[in-house]
N, C-alpha and C positions, 0 to 999 in steps of 0.2 A: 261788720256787725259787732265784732266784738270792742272796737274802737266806742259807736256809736251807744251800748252798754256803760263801757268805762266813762264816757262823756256823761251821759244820765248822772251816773252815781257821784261822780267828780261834784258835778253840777247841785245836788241832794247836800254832800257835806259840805258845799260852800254854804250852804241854804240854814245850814242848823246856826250859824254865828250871826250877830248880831254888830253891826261895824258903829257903834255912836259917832255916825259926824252931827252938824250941828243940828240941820235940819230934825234929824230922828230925835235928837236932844229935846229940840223947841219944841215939837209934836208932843214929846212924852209929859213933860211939865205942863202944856195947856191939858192935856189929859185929865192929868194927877187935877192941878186946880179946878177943873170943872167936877170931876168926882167929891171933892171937899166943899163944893160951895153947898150955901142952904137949900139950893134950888136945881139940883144937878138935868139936866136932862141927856136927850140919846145926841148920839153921834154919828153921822154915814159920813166913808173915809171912801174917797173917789180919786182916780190917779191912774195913768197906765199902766202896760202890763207889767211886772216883774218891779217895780219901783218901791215894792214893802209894805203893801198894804196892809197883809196879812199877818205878816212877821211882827210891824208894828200893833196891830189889833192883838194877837196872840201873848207879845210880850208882855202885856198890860193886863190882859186877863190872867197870864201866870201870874203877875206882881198881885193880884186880888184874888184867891181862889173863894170857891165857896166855903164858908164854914158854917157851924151850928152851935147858936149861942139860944143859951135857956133851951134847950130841945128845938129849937125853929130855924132850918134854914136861914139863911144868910147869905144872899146872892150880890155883892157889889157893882160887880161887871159881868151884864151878858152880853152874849157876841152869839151874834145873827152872822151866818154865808147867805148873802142875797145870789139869785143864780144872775148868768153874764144877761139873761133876756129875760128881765122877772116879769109877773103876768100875778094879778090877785091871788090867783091859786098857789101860786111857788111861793110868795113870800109867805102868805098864812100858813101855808108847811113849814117853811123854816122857821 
């Protein structure tokens, strides 16, 4: 039990770092330039389990947070959690 604890938490602080090999590299750049172009649109980021989907999606909304320019929100990146079995109703919630 308490192995399987320590395994969790082990497993949580590998999770907090961010490793740039190339891939995540080339992912974050086509990001960045779709965000920049005149015509930005959305993005769905699909991949098996555990392979960064969200670390990648995460790290790119910290690099944009929201901020308030002239009193008006300012939303650059939003980021939707689509559920593993979405259904109309799940996504319109999120």
């Amino acid at each position: 039990m308490k192995n399987d604890v320590e395994g969790q938490e082990a497993t949580r602080q590998v999770s907090r770092y961010i490793i740039d090999y190339p891939a995540f590299h080339d992912l974050r750049e086509r990001m960045e330039r779709m965000l920049r172009s005149p015509d930005p649109c959305g993005l769905l980021i699909v991949g098996d389990t555990r392979v960064g989907k969200t670390t990648l999606a995460k790290s790119f909304l910290e690099a944009h947070p929201r901020t308030i320019v002239d009193g008006t929100p300012s939303v650059p990146v939003l980021y939707i959690e689509i559920p593993t079995i979405p259904t109309e109703k799940s996504i319109a919630r999120a």
